[in-house]
C-alpha positions in Angstrom: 74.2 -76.1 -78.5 70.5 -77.9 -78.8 70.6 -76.9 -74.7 71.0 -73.3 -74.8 68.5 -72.6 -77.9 66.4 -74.6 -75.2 66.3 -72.7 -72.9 65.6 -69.6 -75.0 63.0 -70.5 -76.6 60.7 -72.1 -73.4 61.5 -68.4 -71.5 60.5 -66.4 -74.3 63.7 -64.5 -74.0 63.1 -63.4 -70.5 65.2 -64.9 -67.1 63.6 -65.8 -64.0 64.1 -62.7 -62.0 62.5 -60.8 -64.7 59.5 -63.0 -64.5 59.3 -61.9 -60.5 59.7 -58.8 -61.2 56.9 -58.5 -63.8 54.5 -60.4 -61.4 55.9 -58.0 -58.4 54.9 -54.8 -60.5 51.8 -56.2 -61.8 50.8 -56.9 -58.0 51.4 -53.4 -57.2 49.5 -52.0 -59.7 46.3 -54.1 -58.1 46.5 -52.2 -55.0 47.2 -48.9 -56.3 43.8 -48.8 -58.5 41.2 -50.7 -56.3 38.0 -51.0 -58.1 35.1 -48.7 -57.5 32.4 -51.1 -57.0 34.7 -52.6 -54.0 35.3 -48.9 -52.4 33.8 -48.2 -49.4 30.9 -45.9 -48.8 31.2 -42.0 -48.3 31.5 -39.9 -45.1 27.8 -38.5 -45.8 26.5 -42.4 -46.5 28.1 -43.2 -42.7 26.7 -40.2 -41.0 23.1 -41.2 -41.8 21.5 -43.8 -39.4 19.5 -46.5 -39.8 16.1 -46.9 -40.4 14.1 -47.4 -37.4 11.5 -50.5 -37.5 8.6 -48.9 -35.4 9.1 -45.1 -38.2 6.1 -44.9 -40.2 7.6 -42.3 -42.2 10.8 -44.4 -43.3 13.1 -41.6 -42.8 16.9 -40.7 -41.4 15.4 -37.9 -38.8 16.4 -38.1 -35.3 13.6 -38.2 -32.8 12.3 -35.2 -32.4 12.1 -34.6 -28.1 10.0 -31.9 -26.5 11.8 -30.7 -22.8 8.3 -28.9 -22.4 5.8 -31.2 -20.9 2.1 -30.6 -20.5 1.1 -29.2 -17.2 -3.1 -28.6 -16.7 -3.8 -24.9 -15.6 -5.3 -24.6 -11.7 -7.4 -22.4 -11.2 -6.2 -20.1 -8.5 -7.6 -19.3 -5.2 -7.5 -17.7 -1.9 -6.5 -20.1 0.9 -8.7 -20.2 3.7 -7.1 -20.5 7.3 -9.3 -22.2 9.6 -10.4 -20.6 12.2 -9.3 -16.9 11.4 -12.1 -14.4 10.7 -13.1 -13.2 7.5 -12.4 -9.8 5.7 -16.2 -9.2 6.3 -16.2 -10.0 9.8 -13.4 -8.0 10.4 -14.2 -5.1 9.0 -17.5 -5.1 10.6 -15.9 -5.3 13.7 -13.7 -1.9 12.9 -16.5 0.0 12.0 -18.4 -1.2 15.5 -15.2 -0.2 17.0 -15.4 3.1 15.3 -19.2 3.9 15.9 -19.0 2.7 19.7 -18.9 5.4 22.7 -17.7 4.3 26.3 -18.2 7.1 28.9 -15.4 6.0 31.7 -16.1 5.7 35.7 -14.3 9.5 36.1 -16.2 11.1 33.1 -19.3 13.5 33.3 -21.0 13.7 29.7 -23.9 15.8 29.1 -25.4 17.6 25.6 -27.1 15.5 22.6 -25.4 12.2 21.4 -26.9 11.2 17.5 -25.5 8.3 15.2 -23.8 6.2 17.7 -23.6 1.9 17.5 -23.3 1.8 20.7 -23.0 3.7 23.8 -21.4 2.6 27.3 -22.1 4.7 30.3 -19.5 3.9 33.1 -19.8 7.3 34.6 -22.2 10.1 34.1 -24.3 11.0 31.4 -27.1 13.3 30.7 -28.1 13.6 27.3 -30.3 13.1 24.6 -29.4 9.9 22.7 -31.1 9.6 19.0 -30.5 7.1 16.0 -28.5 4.7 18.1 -28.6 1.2 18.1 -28.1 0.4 21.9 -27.4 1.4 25.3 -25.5 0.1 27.8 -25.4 1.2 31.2 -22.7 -0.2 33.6 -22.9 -1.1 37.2 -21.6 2.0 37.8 -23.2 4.3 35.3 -26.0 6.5 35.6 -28.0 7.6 32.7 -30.4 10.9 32.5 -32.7 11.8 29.4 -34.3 10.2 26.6 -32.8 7.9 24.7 -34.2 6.0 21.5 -32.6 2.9 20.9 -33.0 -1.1 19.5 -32.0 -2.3 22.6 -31.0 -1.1 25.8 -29.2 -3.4 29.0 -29.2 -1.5 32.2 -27.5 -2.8 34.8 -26.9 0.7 36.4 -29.7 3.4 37.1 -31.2 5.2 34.6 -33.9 8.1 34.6 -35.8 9.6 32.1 -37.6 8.2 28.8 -36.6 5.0 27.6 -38.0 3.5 24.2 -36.1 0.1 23.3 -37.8 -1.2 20.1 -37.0 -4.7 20.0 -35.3 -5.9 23.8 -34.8 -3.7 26.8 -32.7 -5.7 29.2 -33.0 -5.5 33.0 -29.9 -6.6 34.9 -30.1 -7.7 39.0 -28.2 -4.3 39.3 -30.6 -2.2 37.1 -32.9 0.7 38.5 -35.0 2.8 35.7 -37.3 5.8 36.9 -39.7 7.2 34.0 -41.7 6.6 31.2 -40.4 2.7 29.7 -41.7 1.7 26.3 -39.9 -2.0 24.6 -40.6 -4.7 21.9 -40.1 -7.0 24.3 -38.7 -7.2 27.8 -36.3 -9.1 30.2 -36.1 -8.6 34.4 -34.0 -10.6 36.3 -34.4 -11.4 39.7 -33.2 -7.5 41.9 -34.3 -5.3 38.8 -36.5 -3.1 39.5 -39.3 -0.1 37.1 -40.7 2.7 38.2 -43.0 4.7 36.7 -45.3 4.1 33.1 -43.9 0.7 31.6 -46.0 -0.7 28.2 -45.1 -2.6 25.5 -45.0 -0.6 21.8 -48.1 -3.0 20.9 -50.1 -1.4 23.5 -49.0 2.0 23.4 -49.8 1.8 19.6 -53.4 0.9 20.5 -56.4 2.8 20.9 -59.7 2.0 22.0 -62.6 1.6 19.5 -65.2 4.6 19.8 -62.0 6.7 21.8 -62.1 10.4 21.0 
């Protein structure tokens, strides 16, 4: 008798396994219903990185990277090849070209011969040559007329009136009949002048008291 009320009276009414399973239940609802202050931090909170020591604005931004970088504007110019003439020269060259007369070994030339750079008399040529700049006359040219000229290199025969105003060139090969009148004047040894030679200088001069 005194054992049984006992034992009811120091459970409370309740048997062992019912004390398990009260403590089971109470357990489980623990871990169903976590606290919020132990939860862990949201998706958005974990996305966002940490602060960088060396950011002076104390923000989440990534570093911002430029692929662009900072190339210094040239100047451009021309390139130069050394050694090959310039557009000038050239072009000077093409209109000497295109201003020069050459008169071949089989050619007979004769009438009135005006704005010419140059002319080159391999063959035969009688004319009146004006406004030139110079006269060549070959080995094997022969020249008849007047011609007015800068300069003038005879190395052939030539007859007639020459006036070369800056250089008249005798060759060892050069024969000139007439009236000669040069700047200035070079004979090399076998040239030969017949006829009035003077320089402009003198021909320009006249005697003091002359009529």
């Amino acid at each position: 008798m005194f054992g049984k009320d006992k034992d009811k009276t120091d459970t409370g009414g309740l048997s062992p396994e019912g004390e398990k399973s009260d403590t089971r239940a109470a357990g489980a609802d623990k871990v169903a219903t976590p606290d919020a202050s132990s939860a862990p931090a949201m998706d958005g909170d974990m996305s966002a990185p940490p602060l960088k020591p060396f950011s002076k604005k104390g923000t989440h931004a990534l570093a911002k990277t430029t692929g662009a970088s900072f190339r210094p504007e040239i100047p451009r110019r021309l390139v130069e090849i050394p050694g090959a003439p310039k557009r000038s020269d050239h072009m000077l060259e093409l209109e000497d070209e295109a201003n020069r007369l050459t008169v071949g070994r089989n050619i007979c030339l004769s009438g009135e011969i005006t704005a010419c750079e140059k002319l080159v008399v391999e063959g035969r040529v009688e004319a009146m040559l004006t406004d030139a700049h110079t006269i060549e006359v070959a080995p094997s040219g022969y020249f008849k007329g007047n011609a007015d000229v800068i300069e003038a290199d005879i190395n052939g025969y030539f007859e007639g009136s020459l006036v070369a105003k800056e250089i008249l060139t005798i060759r060892n090969e050069g024969r000139i009949n007439g009236s000669v009148r040069y700047g200035r004047i070079i004979i090399e040894s076998g040239g030969e002048i017949s006829g009035d030679m003077a320089s402009l200088d003198q021909s320009n001069e006249t005697p003091d008291g002359g009529e």
